[in-house]
N, CA, C and O atoms as a GROMACS GRO file, in nm:
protein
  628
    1UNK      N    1  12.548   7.749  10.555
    1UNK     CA    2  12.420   7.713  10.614
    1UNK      C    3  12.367   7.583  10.552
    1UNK      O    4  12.301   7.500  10.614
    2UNK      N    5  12.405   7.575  10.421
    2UNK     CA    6  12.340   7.464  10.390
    2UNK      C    7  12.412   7.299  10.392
    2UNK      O    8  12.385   7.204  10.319
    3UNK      N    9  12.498   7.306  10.490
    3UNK     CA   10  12.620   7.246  10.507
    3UNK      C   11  12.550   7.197  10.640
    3UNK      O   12  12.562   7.075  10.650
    4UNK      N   13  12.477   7.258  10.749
    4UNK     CA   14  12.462   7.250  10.912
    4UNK      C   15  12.327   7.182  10.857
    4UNK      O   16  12.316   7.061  10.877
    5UNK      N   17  12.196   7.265  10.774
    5UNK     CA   18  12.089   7.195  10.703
    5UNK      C   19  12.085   7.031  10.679
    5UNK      O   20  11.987   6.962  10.705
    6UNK      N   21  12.212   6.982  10.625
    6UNK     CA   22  12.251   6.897  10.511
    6UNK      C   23  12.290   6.772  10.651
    6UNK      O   24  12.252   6.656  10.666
    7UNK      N   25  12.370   6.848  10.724
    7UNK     CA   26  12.397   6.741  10.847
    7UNK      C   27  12.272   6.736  10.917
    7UNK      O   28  12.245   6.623  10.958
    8UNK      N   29  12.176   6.837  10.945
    8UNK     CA   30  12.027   6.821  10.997
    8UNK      C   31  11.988   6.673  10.944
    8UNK      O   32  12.016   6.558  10.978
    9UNK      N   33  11.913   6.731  10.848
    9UNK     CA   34  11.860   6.643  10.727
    9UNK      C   35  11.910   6.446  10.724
    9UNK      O   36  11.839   6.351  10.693
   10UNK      N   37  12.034   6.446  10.761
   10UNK     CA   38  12.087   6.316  10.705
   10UNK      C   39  12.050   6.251  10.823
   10UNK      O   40  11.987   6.145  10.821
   11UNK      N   41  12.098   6.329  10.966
   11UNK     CA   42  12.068   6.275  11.090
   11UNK      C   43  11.965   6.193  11.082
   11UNK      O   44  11.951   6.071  11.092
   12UNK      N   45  11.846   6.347  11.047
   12UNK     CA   46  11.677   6.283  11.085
   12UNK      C   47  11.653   6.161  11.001
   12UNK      O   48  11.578   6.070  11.035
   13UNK      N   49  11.730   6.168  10.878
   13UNK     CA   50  11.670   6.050  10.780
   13UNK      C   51  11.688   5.900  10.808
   13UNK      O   52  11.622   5.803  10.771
   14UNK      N   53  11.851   5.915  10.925
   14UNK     CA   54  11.929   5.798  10.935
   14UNK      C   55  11.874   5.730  10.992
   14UNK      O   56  11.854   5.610  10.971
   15UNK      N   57  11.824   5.823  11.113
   15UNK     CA   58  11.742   5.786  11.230
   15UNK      C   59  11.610   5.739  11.196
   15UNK      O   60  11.566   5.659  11.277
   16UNK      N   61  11.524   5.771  11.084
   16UNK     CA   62  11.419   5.695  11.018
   16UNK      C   63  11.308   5.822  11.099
   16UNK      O   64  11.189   5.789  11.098
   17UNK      N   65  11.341   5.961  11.166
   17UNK     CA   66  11.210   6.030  11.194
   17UNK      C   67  11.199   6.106  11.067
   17UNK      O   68  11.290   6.136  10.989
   18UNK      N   69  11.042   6.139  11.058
   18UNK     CA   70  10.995   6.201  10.921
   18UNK      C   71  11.000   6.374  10.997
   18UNK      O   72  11.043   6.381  11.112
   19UNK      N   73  10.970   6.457  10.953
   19UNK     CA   74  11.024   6.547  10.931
   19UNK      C   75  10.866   6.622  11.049
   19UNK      O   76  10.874   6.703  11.141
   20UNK      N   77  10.774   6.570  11.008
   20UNK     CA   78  10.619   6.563  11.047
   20UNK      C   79  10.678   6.536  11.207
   20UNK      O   80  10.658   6.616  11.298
   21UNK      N   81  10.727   6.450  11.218
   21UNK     CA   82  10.738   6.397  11.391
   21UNK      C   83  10.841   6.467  11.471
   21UNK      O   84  10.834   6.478  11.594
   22UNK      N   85  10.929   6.511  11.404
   22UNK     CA   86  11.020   6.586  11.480
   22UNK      C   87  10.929   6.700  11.484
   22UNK      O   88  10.903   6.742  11.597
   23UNK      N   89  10.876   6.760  11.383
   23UNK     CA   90  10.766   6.861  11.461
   23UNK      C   91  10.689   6.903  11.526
   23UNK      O   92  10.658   7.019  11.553
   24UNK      N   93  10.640   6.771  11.565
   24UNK     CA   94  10.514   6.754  11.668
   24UNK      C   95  10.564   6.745  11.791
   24UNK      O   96  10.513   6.791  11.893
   25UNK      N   97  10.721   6.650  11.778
   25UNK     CA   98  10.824   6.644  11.882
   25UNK      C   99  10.854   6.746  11.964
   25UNK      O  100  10.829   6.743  12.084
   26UNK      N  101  10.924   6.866  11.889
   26UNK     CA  102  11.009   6.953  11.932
   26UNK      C  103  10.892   7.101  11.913
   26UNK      O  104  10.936   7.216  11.922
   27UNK      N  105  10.752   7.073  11.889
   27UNK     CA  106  10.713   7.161  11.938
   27UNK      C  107  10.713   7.333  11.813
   27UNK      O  108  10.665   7.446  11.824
   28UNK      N  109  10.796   7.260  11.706
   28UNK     CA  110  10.780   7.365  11.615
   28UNK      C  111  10.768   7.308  11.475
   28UNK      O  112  10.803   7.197  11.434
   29UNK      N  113  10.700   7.425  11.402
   29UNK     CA  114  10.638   7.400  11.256
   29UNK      C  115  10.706   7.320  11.138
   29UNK      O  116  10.804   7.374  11.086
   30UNK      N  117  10.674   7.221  11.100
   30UNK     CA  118  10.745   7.180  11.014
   30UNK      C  119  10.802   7.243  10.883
   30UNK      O  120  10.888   7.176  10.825
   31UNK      N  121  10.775   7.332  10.843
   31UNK     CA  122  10.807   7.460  10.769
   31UNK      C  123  10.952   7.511  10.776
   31UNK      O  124  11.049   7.526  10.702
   32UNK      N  125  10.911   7.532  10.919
   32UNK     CA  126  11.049   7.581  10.975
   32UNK      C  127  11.189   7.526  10.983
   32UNK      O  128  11.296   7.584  10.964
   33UNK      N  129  11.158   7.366  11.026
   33UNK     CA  130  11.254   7.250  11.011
   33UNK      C  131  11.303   7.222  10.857
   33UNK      O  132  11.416   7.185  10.825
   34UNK      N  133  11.189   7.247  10.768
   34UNK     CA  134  11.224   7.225  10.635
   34UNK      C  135  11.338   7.317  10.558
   34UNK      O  136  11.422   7.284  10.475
   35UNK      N  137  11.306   7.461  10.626
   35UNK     CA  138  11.330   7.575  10.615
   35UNK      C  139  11.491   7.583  10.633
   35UNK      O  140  11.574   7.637  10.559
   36UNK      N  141  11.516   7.491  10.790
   36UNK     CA  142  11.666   7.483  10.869
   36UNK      C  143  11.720   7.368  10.736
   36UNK      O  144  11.818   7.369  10.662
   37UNK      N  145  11.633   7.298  10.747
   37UNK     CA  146  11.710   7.209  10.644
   37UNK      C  147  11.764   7.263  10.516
   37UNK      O  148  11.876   7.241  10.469
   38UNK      N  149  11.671   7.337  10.466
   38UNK     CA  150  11.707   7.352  10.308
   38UNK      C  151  11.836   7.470  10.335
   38UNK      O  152  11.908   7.474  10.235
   39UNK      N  153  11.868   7.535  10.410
   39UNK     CA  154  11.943   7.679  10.434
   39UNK      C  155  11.895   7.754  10.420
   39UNK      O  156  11.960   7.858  10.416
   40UNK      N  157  11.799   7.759  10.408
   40UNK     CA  158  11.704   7.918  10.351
   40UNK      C  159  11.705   8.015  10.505
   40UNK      O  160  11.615   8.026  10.588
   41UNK      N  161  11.852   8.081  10.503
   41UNK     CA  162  11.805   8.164  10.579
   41UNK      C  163  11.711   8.273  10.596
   41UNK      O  164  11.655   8.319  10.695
   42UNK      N  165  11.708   8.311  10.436
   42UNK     CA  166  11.619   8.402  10.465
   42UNK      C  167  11.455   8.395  10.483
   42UNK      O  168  11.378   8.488  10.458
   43UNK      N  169  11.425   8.283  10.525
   43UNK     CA  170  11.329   8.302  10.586
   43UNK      C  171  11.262   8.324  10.684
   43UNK      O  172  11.142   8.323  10.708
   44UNK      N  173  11.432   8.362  10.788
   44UNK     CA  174  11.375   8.325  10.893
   44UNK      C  175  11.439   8.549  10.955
   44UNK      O  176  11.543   8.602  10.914
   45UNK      N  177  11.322   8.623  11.063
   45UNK     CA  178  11.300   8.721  11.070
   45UNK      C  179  11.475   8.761  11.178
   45UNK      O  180  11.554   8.855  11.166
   46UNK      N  181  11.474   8.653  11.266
   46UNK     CA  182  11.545   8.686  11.381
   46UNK      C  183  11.670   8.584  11.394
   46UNK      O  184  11.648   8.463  11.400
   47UNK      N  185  11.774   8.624  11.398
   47UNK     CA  186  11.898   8.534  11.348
   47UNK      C  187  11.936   8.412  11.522
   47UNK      O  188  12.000   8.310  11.547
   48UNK      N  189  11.845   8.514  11.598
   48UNK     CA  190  11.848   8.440  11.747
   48UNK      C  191  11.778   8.324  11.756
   48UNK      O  192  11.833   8.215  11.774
   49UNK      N  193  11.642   8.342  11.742
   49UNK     CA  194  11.557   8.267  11.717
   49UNK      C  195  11.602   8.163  11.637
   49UNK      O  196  11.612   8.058  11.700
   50UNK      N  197  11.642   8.154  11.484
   50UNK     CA  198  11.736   8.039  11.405
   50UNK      C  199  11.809   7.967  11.485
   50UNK      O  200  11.790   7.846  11.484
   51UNK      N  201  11.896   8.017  11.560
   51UNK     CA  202  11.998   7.976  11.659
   51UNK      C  203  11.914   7.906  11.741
   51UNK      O  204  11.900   7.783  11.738
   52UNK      N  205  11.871   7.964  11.798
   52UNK     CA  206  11.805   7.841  11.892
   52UNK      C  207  11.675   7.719  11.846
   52UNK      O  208  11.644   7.625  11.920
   53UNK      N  209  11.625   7.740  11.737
   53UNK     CA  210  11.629   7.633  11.690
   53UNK      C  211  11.686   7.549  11.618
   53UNK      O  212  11.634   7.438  11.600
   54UNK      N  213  11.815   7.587  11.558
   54UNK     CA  214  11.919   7.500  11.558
   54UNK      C  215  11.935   7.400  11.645
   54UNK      O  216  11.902   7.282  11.633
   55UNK      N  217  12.004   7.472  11.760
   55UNK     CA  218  11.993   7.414  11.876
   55UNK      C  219  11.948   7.316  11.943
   55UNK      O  220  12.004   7.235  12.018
   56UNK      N  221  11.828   7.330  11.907
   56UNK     CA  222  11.749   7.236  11.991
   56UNK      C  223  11.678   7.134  11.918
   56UNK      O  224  11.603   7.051  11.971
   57UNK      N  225  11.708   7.143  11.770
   57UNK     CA  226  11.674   7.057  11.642
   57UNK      C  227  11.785   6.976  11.636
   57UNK      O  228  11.764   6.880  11.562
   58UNK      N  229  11.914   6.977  11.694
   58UNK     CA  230  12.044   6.947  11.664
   58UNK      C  231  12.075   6.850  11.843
   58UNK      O  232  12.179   6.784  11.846
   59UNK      N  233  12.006   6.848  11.943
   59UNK     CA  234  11.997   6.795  12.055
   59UNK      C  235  11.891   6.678  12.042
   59UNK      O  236  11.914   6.562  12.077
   60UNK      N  237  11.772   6.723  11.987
   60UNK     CA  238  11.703   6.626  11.969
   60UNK      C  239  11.737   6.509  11.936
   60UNK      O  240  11.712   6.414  12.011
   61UNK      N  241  11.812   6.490  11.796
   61UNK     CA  242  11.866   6.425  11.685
   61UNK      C  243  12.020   6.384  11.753
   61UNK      O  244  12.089   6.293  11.706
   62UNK      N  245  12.053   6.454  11.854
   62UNK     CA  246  12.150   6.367  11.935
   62UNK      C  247  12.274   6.406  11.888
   62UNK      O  248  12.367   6.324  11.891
   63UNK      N  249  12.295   6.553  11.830
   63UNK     CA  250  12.409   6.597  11.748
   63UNK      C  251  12.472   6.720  11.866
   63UNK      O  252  12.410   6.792  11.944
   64UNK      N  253  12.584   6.712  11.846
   64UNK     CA  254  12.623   6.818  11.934
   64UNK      C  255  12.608   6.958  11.898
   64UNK      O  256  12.690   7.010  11.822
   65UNK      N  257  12.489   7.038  11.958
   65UNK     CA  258  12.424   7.165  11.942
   65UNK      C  259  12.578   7.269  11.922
   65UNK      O  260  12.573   7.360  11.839
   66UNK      N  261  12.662   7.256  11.976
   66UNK     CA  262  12.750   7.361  12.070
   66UNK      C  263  12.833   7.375  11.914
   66UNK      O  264  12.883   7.475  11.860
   67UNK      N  265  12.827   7.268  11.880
   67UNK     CA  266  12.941   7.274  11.738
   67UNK      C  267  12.870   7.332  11.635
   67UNK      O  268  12.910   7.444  11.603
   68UNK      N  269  12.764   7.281  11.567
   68UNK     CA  270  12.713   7.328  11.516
   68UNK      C  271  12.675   7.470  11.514
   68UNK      O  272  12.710   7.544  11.422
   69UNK      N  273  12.586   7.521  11.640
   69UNK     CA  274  12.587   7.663  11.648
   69UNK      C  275  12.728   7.734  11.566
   69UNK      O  276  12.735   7.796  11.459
   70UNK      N  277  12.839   7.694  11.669
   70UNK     CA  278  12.949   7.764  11.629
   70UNK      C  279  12.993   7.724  11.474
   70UNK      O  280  13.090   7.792  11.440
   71UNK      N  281  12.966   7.668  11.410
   71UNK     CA  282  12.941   7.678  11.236
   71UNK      C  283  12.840   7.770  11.190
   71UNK      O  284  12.837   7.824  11.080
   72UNK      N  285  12.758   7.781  11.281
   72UNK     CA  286  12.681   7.890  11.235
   72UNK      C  287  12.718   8.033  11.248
   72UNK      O  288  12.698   8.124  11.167
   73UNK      N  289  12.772   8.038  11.357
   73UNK     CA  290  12.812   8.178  11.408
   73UNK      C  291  12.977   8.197  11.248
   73UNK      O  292  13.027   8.297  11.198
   74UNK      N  293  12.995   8.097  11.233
   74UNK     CA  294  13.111   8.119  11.174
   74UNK      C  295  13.033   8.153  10.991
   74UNK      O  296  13.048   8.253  10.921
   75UNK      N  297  12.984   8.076  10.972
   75UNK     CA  298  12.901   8.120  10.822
   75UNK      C  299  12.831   8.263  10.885
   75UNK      O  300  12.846   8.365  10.818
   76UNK      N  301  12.789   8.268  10.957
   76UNK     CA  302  12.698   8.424  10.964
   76UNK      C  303  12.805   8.560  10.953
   76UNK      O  304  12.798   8.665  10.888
   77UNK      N  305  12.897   8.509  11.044
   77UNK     CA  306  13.032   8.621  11.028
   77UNK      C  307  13.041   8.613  10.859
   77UNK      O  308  13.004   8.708  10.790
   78UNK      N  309  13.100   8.476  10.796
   78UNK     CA  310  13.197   8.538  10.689
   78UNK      C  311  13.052   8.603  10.607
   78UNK      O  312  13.068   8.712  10.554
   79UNK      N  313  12.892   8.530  10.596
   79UNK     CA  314  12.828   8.650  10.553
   79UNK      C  315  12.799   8.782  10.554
   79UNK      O  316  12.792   8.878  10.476
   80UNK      N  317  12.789   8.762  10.641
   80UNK     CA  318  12.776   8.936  10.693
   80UNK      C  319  12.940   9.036  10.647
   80UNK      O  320  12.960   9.156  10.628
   81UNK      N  321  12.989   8.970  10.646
   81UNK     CA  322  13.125   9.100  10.678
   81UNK      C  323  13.133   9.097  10.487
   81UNK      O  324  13.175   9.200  10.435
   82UNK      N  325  13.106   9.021  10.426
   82UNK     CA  326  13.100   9.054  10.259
   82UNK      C  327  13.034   9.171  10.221
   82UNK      O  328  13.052   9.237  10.119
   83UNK      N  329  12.938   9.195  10.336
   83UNK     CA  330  12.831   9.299  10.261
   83UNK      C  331  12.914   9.436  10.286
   83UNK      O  332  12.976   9.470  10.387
   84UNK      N  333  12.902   9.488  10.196
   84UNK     CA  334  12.957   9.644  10.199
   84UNK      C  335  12.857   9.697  10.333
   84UNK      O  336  12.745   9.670  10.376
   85UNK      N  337  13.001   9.813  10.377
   85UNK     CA  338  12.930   9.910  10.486
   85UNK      C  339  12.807   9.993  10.385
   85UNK      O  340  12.687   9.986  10.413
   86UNK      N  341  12.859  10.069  10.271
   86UNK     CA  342  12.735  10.152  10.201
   86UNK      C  343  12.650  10.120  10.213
   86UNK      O  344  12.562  10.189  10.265
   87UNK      N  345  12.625   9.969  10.160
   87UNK     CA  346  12.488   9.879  10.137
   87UNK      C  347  12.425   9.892  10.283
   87UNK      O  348  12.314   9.942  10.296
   88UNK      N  349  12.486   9.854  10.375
   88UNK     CA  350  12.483   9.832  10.503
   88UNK      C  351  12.342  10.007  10.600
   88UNK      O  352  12.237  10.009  10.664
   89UNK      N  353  12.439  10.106  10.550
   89UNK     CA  354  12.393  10.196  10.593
   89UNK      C  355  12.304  10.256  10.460
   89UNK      O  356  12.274  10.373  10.487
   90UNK      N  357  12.266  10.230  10.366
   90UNK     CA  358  12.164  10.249  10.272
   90UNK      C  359  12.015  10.149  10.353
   90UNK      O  360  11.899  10.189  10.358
   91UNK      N  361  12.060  10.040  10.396
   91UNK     CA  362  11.954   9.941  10.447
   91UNK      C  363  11.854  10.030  10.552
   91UNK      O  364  11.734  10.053  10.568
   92UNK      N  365  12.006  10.070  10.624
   92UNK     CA  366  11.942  10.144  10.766
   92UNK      C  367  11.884  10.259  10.764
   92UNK      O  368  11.819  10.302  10.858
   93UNK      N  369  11.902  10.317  10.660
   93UNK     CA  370  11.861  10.485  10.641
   93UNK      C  371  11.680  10.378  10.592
   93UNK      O  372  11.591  10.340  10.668
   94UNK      N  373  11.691  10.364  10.452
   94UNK     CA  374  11.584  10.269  10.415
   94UNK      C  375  11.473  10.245  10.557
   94UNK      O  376  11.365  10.304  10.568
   95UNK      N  377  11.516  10.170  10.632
   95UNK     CA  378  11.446  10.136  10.719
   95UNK      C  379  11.393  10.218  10.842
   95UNK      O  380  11.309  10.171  10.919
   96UNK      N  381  11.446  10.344  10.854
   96UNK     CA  382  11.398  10.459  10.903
   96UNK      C  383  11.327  10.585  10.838
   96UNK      O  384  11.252  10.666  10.892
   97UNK      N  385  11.363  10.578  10.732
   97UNK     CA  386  11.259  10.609  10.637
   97UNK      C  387  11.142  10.554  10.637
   97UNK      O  388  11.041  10.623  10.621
   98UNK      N  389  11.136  10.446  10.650
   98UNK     CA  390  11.003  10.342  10.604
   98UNK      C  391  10.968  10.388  10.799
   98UNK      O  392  10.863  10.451  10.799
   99UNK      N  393  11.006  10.378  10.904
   99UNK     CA  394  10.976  10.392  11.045
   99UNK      C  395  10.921  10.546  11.073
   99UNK      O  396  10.844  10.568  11.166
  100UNK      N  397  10.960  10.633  10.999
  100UNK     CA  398  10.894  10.765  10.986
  100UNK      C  399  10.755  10.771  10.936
  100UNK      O  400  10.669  10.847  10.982
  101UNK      N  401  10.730  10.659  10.808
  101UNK     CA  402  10.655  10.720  10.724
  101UNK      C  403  10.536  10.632  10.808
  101UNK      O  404  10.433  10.697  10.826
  102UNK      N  405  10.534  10.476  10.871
  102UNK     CA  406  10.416  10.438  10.930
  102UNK      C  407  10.342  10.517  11.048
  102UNK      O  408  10.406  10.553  11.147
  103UNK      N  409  10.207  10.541  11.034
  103UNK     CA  410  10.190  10.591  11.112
  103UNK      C  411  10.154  10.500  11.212
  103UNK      O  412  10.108  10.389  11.189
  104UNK      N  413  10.192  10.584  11.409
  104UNK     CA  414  10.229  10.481  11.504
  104UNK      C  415  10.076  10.525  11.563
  104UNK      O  416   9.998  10.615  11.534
  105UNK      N  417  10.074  10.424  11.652
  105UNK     CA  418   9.973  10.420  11.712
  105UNK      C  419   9.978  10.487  11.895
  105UNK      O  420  10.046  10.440  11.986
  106UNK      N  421   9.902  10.586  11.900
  106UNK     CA  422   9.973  10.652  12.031
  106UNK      C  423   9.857  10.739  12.132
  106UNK      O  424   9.740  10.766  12.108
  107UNK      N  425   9.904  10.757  12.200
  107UNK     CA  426   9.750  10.796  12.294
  107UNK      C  427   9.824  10.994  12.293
  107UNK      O  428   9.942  11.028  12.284
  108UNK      N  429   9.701  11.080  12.304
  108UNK     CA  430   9.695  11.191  12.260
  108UNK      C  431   9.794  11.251  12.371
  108UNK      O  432   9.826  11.368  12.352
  109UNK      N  433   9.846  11.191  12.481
  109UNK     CA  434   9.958  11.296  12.574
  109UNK      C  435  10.073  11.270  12.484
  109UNK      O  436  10.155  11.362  12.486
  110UNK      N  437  10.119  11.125  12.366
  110UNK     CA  438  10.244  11.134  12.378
  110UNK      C  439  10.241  11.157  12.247
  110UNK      O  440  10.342  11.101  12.204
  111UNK      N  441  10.190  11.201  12.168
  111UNK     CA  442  10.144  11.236  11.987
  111UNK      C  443  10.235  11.365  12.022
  111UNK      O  444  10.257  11.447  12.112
  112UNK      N  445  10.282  11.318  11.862
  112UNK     CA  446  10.340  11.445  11.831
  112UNK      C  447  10.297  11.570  11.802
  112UNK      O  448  10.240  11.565  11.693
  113UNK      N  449  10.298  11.673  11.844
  113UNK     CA  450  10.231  11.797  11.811
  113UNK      C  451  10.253  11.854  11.645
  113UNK      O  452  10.371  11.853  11.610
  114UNK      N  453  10.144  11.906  11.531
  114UNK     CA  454  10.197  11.916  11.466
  114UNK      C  455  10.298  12.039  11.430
  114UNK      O  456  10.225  12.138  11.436
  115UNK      N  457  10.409  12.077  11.401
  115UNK     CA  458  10.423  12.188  11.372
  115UNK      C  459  10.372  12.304  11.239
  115UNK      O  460  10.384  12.272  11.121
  116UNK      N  461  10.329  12.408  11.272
  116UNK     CA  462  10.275  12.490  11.152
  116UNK      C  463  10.397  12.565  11.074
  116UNK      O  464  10.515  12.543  11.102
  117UNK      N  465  10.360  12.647  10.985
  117UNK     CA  466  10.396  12.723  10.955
  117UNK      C  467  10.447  12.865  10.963
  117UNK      O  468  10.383  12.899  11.062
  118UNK      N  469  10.505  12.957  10.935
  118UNK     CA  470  10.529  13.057  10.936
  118UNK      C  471  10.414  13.194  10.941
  118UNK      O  472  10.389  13.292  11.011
  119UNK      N  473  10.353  13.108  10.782
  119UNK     CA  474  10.264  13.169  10.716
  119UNK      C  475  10.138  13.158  10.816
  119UNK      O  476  10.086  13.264  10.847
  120UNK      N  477  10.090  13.049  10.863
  120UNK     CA  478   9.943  13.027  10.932
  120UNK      C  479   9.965  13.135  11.120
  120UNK      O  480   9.871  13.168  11.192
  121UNK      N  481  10.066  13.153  11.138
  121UNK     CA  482  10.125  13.255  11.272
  121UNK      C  483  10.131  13.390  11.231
  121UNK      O  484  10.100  13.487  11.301
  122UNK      N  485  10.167  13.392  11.132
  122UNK     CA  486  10.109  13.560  11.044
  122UNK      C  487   9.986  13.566  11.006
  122UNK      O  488   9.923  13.658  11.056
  123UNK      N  489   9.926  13.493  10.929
  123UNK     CA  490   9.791  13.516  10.966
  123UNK      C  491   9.678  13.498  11.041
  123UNK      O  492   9.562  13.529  11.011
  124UNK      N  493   9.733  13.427  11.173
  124UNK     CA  494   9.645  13.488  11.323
  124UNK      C  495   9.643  13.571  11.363
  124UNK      O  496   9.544  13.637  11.396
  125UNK      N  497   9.816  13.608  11.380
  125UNK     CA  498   9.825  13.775  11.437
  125UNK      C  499   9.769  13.858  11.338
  125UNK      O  500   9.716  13.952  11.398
  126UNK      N  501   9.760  13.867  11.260
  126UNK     CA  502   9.726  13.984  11.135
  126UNK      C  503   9.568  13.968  11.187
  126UNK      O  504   9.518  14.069  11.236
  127UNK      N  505   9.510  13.883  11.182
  127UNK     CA  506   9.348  13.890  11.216
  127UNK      C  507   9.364  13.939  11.323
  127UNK      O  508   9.378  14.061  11.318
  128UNK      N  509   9.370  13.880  11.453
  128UNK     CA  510   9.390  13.888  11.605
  128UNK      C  511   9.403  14.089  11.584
  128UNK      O  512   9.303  14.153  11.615
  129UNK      N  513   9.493  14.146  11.547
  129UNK     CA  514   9.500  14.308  11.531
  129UNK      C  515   9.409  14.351  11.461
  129UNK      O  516   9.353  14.439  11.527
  130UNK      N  517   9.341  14.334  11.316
  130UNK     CA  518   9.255  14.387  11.296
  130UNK      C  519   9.142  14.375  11.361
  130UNK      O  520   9.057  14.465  11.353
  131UNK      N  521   9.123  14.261  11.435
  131UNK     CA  522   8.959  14.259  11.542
  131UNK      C  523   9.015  14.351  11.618
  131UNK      O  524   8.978  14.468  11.604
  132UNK      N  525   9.132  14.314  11.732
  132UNK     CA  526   9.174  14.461  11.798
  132UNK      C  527   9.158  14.593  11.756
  132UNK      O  528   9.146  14.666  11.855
  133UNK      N  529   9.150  14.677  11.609
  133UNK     CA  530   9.150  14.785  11.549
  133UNK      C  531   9.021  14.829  11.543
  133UNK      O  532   8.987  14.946  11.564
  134UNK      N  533   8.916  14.702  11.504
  134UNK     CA  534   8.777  14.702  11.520
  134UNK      C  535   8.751  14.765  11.656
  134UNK      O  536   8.728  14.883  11.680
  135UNK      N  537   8.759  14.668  11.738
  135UNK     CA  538   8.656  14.697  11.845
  135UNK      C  539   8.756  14.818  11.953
  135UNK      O  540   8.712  14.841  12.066
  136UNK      N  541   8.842  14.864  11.922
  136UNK     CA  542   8.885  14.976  11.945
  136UNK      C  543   8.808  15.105  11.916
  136UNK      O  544   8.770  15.200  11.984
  137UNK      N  545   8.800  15.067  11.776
  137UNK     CA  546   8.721  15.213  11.674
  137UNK      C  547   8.616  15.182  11.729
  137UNK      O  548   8.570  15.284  11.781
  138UNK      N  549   8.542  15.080  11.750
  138UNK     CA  550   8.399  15.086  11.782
  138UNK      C  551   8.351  15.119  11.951
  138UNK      O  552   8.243  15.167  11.986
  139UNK      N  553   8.454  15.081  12.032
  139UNK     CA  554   8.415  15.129  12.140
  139UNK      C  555   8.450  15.310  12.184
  139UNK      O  556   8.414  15.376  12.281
  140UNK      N  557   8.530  15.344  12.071
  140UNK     CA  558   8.563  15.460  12.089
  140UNK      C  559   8.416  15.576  12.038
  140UNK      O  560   8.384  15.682  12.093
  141UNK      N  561   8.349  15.508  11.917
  141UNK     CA  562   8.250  15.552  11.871
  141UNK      C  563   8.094  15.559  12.013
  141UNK      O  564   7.995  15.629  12.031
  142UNK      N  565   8.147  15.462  12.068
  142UNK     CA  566   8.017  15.451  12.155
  142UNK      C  567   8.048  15.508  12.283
  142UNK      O  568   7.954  15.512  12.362
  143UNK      N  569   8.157  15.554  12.321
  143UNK     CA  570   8.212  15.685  12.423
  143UNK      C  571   8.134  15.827  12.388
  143UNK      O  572   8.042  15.890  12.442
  144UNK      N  573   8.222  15.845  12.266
  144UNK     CA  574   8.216  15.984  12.209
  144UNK      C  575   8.074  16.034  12.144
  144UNK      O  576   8.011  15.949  12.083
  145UNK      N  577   8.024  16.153  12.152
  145UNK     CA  578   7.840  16.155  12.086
  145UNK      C  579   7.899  16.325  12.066
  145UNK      O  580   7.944  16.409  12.144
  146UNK      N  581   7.871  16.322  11.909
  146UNK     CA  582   7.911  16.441  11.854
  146UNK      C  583   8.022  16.503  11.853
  146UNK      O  584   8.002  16.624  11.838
  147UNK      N  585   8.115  16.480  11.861
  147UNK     CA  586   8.292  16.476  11.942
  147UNK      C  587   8.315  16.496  12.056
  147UNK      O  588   8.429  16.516  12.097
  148UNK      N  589   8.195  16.494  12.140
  148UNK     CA  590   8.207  16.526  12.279
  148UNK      C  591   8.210  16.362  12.364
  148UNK      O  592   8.157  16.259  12.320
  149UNK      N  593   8.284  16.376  12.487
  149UNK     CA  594   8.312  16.222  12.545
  149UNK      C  595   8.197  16.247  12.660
  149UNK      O  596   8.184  16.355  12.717
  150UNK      N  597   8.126  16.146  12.683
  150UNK     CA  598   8.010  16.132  12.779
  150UNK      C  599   8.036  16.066  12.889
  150UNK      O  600   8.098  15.960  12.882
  151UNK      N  601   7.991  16.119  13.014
  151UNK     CA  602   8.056  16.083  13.135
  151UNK      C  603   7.916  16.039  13.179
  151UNK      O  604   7.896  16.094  13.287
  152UNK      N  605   7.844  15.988  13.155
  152UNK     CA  606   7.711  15.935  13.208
  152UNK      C  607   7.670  15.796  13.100
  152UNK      O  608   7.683  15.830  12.982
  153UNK      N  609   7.634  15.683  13.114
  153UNK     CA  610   7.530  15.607  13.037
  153UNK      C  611   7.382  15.651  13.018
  153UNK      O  612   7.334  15.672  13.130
  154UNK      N  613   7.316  15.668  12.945
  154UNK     CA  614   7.198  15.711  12.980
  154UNK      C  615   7.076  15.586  12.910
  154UNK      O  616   7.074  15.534  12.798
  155UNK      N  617   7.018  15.575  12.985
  155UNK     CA  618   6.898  15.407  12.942
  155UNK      C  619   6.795  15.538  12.857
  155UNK      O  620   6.778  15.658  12.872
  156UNK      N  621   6.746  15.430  12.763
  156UNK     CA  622   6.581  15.511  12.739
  156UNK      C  623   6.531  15.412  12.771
  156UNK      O  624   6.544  15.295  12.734
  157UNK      N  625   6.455  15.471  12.861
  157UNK     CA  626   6.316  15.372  12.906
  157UNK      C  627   6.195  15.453  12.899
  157UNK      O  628   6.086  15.404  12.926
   0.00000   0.00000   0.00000
């Protein structure tokens, strides 16, 4: 990367544009150009995005985009394939971990429901039956008058 940077860099200098004007030029941050220049890939979020301002930092300046890219695509391969698979799938677990733990922002049809416990379903039903046991005994009490069952309501008025 810092090889494609380095040919950036010499172009713009040869050519006498400051670094300021190709930015204003091409429409992106000079940061960023500084950024392509120095190799610092890692500053940049999206490896597409790089690419195409490569691209179009490398047309400007009158360099053939098509080659370059493909130096890039060729440094990105031999980077990438150094990195261990472990590392690789430690990253990804990592990063779904971290995707679990933010909480998302979501409208109440598509929220996740929470799930309970064992324990909090035993103790509904356990209440839920003893009110049942209650008002069993108690309506049985208000039938019955002296152990006898009453076939009439009777008002006092």
């Amino acid at each position: 990367m810092n090889e494609i940077g380095n040919i950036l860099r010499v172009t713009r200098e040869s050519s006498g544009v400051s670094i300021e004007e190709a930015s204003n030029d091409l429409g992106i941050k000079d940061v960023i150009l500084e950024n392509i220049e120095d190799g610092k890939i890692g500053s940049f979020q999206d490896v597409f995005q790089l690419k195409a301002y490569i691209s179009e930092y490398a047309k400007y300046l009158g360099l053939d985009s098509e080659k370059l890219i493909d130096s890039f695509n060729e440094y990105l391969f031999e980077y990438t394939s150094k990195i261990p698979v472990k590392e690789i799938e430690k990253k990804v677990n990592e990063q779904v971990k971290e995707e679990r733990e933010i909480d998302k922002v979501c409208s109440p049809y598509t929220r996740e429901s929470k799930s309970h416990s064992l324990l909090f379903y035993r103790v509904i039903y356990i209440t839920l039956a003893i009110i049942a046991i209650i008002l069993l005994t108690w309506s049985i009490k208000q039938i019955t008058v002296n152990k006898q069952v009453t076939n009439e309501i009777s008002y006092v008025g």
